[in-house]
NUBA-810554 format. One record per residue (C-alpha): x, z, y. Coordinates in pm, whole numbers. Layout:
// NUBA-810554
<<X Z Y>>
...
//
This chain:
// NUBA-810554
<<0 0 0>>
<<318 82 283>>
<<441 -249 191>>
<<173 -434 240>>
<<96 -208 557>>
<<366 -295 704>>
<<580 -612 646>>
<<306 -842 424>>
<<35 -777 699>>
<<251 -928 992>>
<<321 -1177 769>>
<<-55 -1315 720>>
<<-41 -1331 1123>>
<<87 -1639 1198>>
<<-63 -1946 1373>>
<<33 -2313 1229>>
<<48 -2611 1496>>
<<69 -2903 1325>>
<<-2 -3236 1423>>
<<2 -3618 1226>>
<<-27 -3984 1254>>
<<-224 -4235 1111>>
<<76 -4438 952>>
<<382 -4347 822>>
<<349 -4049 653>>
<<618 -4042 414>>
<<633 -4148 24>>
<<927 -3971 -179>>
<<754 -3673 -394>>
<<1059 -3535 -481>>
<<1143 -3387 -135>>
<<1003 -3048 -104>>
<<831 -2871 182>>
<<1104 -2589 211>>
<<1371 -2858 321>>
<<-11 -2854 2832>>
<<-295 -2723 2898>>
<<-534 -2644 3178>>
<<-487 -2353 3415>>
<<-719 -2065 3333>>
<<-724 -1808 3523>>
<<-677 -1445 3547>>
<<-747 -1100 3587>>
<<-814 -981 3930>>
<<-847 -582 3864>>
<<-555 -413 4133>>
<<-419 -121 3888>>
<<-407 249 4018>>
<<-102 506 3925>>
<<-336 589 3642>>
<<-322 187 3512>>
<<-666 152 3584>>
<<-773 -175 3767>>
<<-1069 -142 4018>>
<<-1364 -427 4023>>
<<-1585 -523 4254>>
<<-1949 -473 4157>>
<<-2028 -807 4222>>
<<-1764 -950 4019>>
<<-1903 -741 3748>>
<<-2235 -874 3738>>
<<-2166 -1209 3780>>
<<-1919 -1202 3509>>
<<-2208 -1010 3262>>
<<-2461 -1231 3352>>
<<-2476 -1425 3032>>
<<-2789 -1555 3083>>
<<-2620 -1819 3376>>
<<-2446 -1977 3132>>
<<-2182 -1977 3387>>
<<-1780 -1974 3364>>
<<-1643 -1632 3507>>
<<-1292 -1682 3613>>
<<-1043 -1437 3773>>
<<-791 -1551 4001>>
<<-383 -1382 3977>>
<<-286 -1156 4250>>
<<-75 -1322 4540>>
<<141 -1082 4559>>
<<299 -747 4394>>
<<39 -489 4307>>
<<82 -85 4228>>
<<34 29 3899>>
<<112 220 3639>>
<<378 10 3476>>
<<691 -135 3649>>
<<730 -510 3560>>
<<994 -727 3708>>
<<907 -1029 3867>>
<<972 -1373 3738>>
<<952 -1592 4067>>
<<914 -1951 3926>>
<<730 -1901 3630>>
<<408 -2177 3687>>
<<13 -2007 3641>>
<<-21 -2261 3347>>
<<216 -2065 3144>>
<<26 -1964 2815>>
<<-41 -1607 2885>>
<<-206 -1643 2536>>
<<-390 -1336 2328>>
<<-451 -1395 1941>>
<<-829 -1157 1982>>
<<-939 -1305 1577>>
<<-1024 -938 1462>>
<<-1265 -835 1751>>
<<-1576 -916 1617>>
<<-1532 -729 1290>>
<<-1417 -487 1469>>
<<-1731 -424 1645>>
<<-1946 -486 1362>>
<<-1733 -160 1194>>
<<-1843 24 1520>>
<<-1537 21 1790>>
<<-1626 23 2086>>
<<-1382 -157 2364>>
<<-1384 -58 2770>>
<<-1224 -163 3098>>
<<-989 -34 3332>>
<<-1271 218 3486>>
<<-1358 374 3154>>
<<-1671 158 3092>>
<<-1798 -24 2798>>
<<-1732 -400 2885>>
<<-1692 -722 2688>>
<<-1357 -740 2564>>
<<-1325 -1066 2660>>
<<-1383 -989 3017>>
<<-1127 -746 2985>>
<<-864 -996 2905>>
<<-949 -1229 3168>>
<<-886 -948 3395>>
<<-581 -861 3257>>
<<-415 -1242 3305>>
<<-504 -1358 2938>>
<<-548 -1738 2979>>
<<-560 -1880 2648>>
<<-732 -1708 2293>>
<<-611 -1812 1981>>
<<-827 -1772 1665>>
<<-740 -1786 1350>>
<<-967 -1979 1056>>
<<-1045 -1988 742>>
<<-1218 -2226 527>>
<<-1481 -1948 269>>
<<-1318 -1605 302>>
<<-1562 -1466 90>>
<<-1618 -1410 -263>>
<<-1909 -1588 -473>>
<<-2144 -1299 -398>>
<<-2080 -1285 -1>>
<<-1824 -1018 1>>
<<-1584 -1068 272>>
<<-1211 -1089 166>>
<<-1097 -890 518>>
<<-838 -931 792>>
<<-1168 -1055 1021>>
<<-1337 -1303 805>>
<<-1257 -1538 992>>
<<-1460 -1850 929>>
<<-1580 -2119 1176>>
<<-1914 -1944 1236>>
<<-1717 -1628 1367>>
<<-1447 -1863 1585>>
<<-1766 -2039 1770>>
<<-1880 -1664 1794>>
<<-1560 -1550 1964>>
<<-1464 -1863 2107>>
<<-1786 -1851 2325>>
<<-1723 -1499 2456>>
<<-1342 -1636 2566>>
<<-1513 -1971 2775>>
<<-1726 -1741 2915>>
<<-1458 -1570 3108>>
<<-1241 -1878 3191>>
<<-1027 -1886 2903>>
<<-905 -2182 2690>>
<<-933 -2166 2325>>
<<-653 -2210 2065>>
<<-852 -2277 1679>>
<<-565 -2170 1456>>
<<-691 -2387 1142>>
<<-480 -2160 794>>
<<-633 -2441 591>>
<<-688 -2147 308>>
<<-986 -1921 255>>
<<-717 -1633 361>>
<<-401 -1555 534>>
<<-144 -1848 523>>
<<223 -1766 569>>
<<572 -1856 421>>
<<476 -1633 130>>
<<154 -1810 63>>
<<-9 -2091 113>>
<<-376 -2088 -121>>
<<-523 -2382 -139>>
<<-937 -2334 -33>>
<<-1116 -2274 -363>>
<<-1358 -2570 -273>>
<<-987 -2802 -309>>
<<-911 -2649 -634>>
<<-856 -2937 -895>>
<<-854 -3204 -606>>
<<-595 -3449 -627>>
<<-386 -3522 -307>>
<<-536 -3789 -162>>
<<-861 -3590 -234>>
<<-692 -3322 -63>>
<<-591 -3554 242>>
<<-966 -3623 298>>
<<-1091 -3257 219>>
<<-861 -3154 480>>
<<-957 -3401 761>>
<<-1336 -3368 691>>
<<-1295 -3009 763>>
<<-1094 -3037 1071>>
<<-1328 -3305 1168>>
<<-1674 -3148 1133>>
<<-1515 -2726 1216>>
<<-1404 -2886 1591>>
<<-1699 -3068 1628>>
<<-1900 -2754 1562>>
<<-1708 -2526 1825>>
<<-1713 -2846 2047>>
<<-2086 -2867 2044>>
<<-2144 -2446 2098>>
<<-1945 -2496 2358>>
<<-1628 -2370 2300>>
<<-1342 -2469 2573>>
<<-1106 -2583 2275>>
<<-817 -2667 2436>>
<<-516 -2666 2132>>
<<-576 -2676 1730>>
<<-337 -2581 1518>>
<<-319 -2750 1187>>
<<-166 -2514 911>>
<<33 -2152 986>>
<<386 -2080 937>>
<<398 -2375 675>>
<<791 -2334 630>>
<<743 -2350 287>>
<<437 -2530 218>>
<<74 -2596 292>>
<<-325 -2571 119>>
<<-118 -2515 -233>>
<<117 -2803 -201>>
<<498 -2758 -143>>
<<622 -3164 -179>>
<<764 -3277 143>>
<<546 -3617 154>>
<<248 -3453 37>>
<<245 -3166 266>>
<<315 -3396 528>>
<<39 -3644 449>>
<<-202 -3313 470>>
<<-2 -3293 849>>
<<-112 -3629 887>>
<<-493 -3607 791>>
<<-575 -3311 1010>>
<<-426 -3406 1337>>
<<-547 -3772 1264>>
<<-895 -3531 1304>>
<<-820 -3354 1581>>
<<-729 -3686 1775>>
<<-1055 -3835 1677>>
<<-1245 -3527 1797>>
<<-1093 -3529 2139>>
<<-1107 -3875 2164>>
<<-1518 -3862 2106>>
<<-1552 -3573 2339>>
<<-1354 -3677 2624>>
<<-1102 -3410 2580>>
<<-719 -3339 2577>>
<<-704 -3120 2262>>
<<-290 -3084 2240>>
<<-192 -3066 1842>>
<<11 -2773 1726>>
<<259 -2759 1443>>
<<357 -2415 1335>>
<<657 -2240 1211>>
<<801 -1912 1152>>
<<1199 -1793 1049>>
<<1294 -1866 1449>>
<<1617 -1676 1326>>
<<1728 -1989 1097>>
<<1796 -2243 1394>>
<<1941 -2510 1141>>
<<1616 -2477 917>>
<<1397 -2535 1206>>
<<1584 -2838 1318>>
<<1538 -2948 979>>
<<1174 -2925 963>>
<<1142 -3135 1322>>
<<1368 -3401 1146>>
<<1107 -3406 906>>
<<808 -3464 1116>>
<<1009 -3717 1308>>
<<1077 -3878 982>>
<<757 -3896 848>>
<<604 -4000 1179>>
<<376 -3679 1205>>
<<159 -3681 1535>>
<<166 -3365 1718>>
<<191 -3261 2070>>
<<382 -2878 2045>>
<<619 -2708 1798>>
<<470 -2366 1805>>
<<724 -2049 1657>>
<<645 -1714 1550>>
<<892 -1552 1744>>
<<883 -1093 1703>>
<<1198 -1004 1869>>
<<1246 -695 1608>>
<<1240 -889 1335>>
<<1392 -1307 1431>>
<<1691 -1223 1630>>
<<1790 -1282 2020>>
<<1600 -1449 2299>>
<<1931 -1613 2356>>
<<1868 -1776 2006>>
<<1472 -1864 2061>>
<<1585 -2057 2394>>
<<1853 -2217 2184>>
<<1595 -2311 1925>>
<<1344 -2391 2162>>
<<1585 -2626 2391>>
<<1703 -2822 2085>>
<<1364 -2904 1981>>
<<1302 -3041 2358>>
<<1599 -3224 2366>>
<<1607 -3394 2013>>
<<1283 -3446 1964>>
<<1093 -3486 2288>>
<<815 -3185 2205>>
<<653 -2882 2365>>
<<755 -2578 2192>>
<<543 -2215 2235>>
<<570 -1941 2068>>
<<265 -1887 1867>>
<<307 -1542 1781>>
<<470 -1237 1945>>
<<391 -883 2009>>
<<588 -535 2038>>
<<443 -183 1899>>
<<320 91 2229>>
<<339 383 1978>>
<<470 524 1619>>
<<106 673 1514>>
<<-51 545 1277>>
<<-395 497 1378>>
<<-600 440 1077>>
<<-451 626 764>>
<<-296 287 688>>
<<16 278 793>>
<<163 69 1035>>
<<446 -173 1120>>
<<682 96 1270>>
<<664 374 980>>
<<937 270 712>>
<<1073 -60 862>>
<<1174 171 1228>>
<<1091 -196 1422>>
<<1206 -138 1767>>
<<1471 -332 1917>>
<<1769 -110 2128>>
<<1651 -65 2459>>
<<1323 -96 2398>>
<<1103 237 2343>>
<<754 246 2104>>
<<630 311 2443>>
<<345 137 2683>>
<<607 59 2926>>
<<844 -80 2698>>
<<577 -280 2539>>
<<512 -414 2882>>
<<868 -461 2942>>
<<945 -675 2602>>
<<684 -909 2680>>
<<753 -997 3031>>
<<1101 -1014 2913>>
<<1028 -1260 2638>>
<<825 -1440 2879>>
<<1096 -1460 3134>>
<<1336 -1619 2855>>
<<1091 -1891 2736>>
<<987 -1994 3090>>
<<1374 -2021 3149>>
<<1367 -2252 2851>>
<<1080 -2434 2962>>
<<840 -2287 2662>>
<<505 -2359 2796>>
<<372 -2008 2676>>
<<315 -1739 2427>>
<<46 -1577 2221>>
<<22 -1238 2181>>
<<-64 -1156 1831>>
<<-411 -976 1774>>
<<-393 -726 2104>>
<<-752 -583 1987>>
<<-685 -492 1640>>
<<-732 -117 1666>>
<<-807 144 1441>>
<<-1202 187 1282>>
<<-1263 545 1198>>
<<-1025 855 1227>>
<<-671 865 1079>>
<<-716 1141 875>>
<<-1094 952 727>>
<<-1104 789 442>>
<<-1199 440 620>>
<<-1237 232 333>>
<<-1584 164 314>>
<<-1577 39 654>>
<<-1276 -208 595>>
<<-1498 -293 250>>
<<-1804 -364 432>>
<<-1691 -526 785>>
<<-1397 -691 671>>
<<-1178 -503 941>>
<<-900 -412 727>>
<<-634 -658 689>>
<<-754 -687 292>>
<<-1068 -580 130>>
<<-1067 -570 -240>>
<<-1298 -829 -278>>
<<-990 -1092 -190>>
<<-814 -976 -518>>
<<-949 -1258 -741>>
<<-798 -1539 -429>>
<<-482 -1329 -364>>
<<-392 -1112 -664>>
<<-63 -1073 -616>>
<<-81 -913 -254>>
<<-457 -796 -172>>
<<-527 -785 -531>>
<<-221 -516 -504>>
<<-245 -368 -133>>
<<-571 -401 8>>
<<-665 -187 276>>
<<-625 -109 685>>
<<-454 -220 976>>
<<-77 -255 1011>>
<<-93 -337 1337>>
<<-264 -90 1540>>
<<27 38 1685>>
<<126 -282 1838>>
<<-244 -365 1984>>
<<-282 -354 2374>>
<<-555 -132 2391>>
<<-510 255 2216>>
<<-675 359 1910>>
<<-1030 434 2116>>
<<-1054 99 2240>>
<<-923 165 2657>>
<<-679 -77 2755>>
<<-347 3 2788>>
<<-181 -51 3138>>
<<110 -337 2903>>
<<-216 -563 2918>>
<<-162 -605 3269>>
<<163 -735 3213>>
<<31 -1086 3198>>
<<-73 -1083 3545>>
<<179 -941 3658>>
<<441 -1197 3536>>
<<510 -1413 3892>>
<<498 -1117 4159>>
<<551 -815 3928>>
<<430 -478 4003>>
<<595 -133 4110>>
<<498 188 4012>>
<<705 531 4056>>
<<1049 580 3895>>
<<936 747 3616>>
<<1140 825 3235>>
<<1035 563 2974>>
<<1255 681 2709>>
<<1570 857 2599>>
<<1771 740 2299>>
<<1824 922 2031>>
<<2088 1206 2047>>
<<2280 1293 1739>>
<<2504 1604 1699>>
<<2748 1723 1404>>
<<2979 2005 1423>>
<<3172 2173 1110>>
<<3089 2442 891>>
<<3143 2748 1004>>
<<3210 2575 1382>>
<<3027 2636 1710>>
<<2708 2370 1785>>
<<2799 2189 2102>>
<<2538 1965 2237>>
<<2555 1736 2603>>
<<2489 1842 2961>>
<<2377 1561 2993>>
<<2168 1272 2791>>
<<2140 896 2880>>
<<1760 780 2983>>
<<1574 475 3017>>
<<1367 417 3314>>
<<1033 255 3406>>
<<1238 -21 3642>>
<<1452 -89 3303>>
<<1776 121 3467>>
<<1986 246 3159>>
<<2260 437 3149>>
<<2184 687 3353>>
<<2249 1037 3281>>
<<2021 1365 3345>>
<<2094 1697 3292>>
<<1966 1863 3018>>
<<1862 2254 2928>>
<<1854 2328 2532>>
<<1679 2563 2377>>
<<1906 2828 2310>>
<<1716 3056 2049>>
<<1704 2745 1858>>
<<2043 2711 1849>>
<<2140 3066 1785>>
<<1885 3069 1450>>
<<2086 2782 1292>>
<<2286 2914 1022>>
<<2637 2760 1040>>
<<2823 2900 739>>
<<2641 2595 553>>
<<2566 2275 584>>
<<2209 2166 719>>
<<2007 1959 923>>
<<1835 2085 1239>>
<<1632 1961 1596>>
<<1685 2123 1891>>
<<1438 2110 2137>>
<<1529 2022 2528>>
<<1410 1927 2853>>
<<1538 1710 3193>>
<<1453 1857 3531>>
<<1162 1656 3543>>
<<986 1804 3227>>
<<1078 1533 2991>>
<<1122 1627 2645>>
<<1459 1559 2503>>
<<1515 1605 2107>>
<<1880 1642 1928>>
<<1925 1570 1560>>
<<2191 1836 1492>>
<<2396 1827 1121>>
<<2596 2101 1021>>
<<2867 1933 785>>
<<3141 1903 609>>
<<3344 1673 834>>
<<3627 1508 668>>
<<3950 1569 883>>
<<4171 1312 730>>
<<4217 1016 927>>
<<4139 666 757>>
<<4118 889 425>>
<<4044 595 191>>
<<4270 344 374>>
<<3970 109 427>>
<<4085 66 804>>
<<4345 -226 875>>
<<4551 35 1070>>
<<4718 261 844>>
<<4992 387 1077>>
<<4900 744 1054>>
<<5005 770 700>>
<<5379 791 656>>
<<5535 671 360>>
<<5863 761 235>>
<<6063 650 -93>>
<<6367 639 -262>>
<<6604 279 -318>>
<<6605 -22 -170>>
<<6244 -162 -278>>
<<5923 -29 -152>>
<<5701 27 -533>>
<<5374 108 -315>>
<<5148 -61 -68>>
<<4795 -40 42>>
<<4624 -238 -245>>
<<4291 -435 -185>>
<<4128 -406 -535>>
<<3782 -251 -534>>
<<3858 -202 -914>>
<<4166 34 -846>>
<<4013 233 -551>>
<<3781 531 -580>>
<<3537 355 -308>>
<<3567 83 -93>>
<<3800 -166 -170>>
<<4141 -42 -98>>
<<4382 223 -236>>
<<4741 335 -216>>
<<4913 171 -466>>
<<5237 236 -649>>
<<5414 49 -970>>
<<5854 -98 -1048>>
<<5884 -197 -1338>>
<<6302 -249 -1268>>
<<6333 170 -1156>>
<<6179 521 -1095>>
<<5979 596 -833>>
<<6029 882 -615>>
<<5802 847 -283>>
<<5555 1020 -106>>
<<5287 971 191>>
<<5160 1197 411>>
<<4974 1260 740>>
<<4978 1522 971>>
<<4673 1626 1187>>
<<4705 1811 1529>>
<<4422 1961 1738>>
<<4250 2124 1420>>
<<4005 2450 1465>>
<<4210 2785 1297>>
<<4041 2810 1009>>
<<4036 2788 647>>
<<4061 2454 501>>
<<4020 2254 183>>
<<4200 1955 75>>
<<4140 1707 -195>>
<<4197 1359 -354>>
<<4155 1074 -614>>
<<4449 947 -847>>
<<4418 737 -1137>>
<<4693 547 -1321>>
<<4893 525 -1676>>
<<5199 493 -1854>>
<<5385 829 -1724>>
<<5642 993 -1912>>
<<5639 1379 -1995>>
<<5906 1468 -1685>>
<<5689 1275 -1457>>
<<5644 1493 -1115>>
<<5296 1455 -915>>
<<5187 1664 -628>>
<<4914 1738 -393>>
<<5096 1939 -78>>
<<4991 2059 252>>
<<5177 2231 509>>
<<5117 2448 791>>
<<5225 2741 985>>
<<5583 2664 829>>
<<5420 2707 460>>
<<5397 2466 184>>
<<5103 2449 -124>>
<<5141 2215 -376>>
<<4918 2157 -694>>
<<5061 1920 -966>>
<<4839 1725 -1160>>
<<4924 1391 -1400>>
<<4738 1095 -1432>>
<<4638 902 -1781>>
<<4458 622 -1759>>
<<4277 374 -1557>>
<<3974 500 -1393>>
<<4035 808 -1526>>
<<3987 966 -1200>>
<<4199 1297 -1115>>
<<4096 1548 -834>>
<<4378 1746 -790>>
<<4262 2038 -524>>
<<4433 2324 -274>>
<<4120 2537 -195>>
<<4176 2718 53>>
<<4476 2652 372>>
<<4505 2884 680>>
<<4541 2629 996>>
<<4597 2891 1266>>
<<4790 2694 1515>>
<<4622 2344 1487>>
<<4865 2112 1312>>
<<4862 2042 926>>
<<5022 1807 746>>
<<4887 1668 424>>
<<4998 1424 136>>
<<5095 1349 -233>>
<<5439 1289 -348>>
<<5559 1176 -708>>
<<5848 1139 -883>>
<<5796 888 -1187>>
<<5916 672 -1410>>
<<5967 250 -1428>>
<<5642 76 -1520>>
<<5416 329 -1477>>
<<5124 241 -1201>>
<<4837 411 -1029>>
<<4685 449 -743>>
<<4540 710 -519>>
<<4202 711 -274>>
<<3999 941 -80>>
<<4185 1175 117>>
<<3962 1512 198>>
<<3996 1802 472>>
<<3732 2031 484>>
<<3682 2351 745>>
<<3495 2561 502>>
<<3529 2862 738>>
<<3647 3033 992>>
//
């Protein structure tokens, strides 16, 4: 159930632009599948310190008044507005950009009883909310019969083309475009699988080819005719690795080919510009994308934008989306968006499901599970794709929040309404993931409004993007802070932490007061794992992770660092019979050891180290030897020195892998310098070597 919780459920969230031609649609079966739009506009709502935008009562009832039949719209602010979240500006970035919201889940999500509201508190139309907020574009996600022979919904919003005319309604309504998001599957589509509709089960391909542009065909016209602004279809999602069951190059290509041959026909009839999406996911794998646009090129696919899922905690750098993104542009003359994005507000989990934090810790450094860093990652990965001239992103499913309490056992609600991302009705069409894993929502955590359905003040980060917004410096988040100290040694934590702030400042230090009672009930004398409490002048809470430890004293004790200059050798003759061996055969860990065999003479050498700056104390020193072939007379010591006194333990090794732990238990360091090593005095052609150096404090 985690698993599916939390990876597999942001998985099934892609969206799939793809786009064909009438000719040339490829031929080889052997080749496998693995090898502009309108301005809408936006919210109006100025935001208080409290993140809560104010609208005008007439603006309110003109934008509920349903019954006019008539296109709310919300202009952008003209300027920089207070709120409650900083966001940088990003001068040049045009009002077409896709401020795009994926909002497939919301009807379920009503029907299972949540309830959403605006800025002031009230119950509104979620739709309206987004408007306000800057959301130009809604994608929705469908699928072909996501439901079982007796009616049962199969979950993760049932989302068939009677609930996309349904939503897409509510988004015209308020001014936005529509993106249909066709999975071409009676569930989720993505890289790990790709169902073929059970209606196509048994079809050949070129039955398949027709199956899929009938549906296209006769799904737009229906959201055409309700009245549905349909501005971009996507044919397939994230079909990296195939599409509707088939995985053959040509043939998934051909199925390419059919829909967006639909989608051209459609628009064409209706006097519209509906752009064609292709879409893809592994943004990390920049050679493997390129690869797939070669293959659209080659098998003259018609399409208008090469959409990307793009989540900056899981596919790498913005650096490398622009990179992606301009070499797409450059080589083969398309669009590219990214069709999915989104970044988590919070750690909770808000349905007793799990989420997509717990387990997989997705954050990315500098970036808190925080509202403002939420806001901050998505301006930020807007700011990058404008700079690489992608026309826009989609925010994946904003309004999937919890239904029912955490601590409630929700599944009869997820069962009935289909607001889980699984209900076990799917199992016989998925068995080997929601036949498995069935259950909640992964994903509540990274929605846009908090688990009771209030917008959070990130939403307004899409109208904020051009003139930003201020709010007062204020402490987003402080990175972790990890302490150790030694056994039997005094905890000493930092004056001072580093914090984030609102306005994206790092690196900037605040004092800090611990809690000492805290610190005086830790026990010392053994090792353990504590958190201190804290607090910055301005209330904050500050946490340390504090471990009480052994700490190895030994510097590079298992000789895995290139520089090994603080171990002195020393040996008899002319030739050298040791070296630092890479061999992860002959070392206790890693993959080097000291090493030592002649087979012309005797050995007699030694190496050693010798510490400074140690805490008086009582130490304990050990290490690893293995080796062979020694004679009776052979001489092999552990030693340590200090305060002008020498211990030695002898000890003999016998065989490979036959590790020996030769140990001096307990040294008196009272003036801070110790010097540690192993000597030996052996005979020709014997061998060994010796790993893992250890220098415990075990008291005071």
């Amino acid at each position: 159930m985690k698993r599916i919780c939390t990876k597999l459920s942001a998985l099934c969230m892609s969206v799939i632009l793809c786009l064909a031609a009438l000719t040339g649609c490829g031929t080889n079966d052997t080749e496998t599948a693995a090898d502009t739009q309108d301005t809408t506009q936006t919210a109006t709502a100025d935001a208080s310190e409290t993140g809560q935008a104010d609208s005008a009562a007439d603006t309110q009832d003109a934008a509920q008044d349903k019954a006019a039949g008539e296109t709310v719209s919300f202009p952008l602010p003209d300027g920089p507005e207070e709120s409650a979240i900083y966001v940088e500006p990003i001068p040049d970035i045009s009002d077409d950009f896709i401020r795009g919201m994926d909002a497939s889940s919301v009807l379920v999500e009503e029907n299972s009883g949540v309830t959403y509201y605006n800025y002031d508190g009230e119950e509104q139309d979620v739709f309206m909310t987004l408007a306000q907020s800057g959301v130009n574009y809604i994608r929705l996600r469908v699928w072909n019969d996501p439901y079982d022979e007796n009616g049962n919904g199969y979950g993760g919003g049932n989302n068939d083309v009677a609930t996309a005319i349904e939503l897409g309604k509510r988004a015209t309504q308020y001014g936005m475009k529509v993106c249909i998001d066709f999975h071409y599957s009676d569930f989720w589509a993505d890289p790990k699988r790709q169902h073929a509709p059970k209606a196509w089960e048994g079809m050949s391909s070129t039955e398949k080819y027709d199956a899929l542009y009938d549906f296209t065909k006769e799904s737009l016209s229906a959201l055409l005719d309700a009245g549905v602004d349909v501005g971009m279809v996507q044919i397939g999602n994230e079909i990296n690795n195939g599409m509707s069951g088939e995985t053959l190059l040509p043939t998934v290509m051909n199925l390419l080919c059919s829909g967006s041959r639909a989608v051209r026909e459609i628009s064409e009839s209706y006097g519209k510009d509906i752009q064609i999406a292709v879409h893809y996911t592994n943004i990390e794998d920049a050679d493997g994308i390129n690869t797939i646009a070669r293959n659209l090129l080659n098998h003259s696919v018609d399409y208008d934008i090469f959409a990307l899922s793009y989540y900056p905690f899981w596919d790498g750098t913005n650096e490398n989306m622009q990179a992606v993104a301009r070499n797409i542009q450059d080589k083969y003359g398309k669009k590219v968006m990214i069709a999915e994005t989104s970044y988590c507000y919070t750690a909770e989990d808000g349905d007793g499901c799990g989420n997509s934090f717990v387990g997989t810790n997705d954050l990315v450094e500098g970036y808190a599970a925080t509202v403002q860093s939420q806001a901050s990652m998505i301006r930020d990965i807007c700011a990058a794709a404008d700079e690489a001239d992608v026309i826009g992103i989609f925010y994946w499913e904003g309004t999937w929040i919890p239904v029912g309490e955490a601590d409630a056992d929700n599944s009869p609600i997820w069962e009935e309404f289909g607001s889980g991302w699984a209900s076990s009705f799917a199992a016989d069409y998925d068995p080997e993931d929601a036949g498995l894993y069935y259950g909640g929502c992964s994903w509540d955590n990274q929605a846009m409004f908090d688990f009771d359905g209030y917008p959070l003040a990130s939403l307004n980060v899409f109208k904020y993007l051009k003139y930003g917004s201020t709010a007062p410096l204020a402490v987003d988040s402080i990175p972790e802070i990890y302490a150790s100290c030694d056994v039997g040694s005094a905890i000493e934590l930092p004056e001072t932490v580093d914090v984030i702030y609102n306005d994206r400042s790092a690196n900037t230090q605040a004092a800090v007061t611990w809690d000492e009672t805290q610190i005086a009930a830790i026990d010392t004398s053994v090792g353990g794992t504590y958190d201190i409490s804290g607090s910055l002048e301005d209330g904050s809470a500050v946490t340390a992770h504090v471990e009480v430890k052994m700490i190895n004293h030994a510097l590079n004790p298992s000789f895995e660092e290139a520089d090994t200059s603080m171990w002195k050798v020393t040996y008899e003759g002319e030739n050298n019979p040791t070296d630092f061996q890479v061999k992860a055969d002959d070392a206790y860990t890693g993959e080097t050891a000291f090493h030592f065999w002649s087979a012309d003479s005797d050995m007699a050498f030694s190496i050693e180290q010798e510490l400074t700056g140690l805490e008086p104390g009582t130490y304990q020193l050990t290490v690893y030897a293995q080796g062979g072939d020694m004679s009776e007379d052979s001489v092999l010591e552990l030693y340590a020195v200090a305060n002008g006194e020498e211990q030695t333990v002898p000890f003999m090794v016998t065989s490979w892998a036959d590790w020996k732990t030769p140990t001096i238990p307990e040294i008196k360091v009272t003036d801070g310098t110790l010097t540690i090593g192993v000597r030996m005095n052996c005979n020709a052609a014997s061998w060994g070597t010796v790993d893992d150096f250890t220098l415990n404090r075990i008291s005071d």
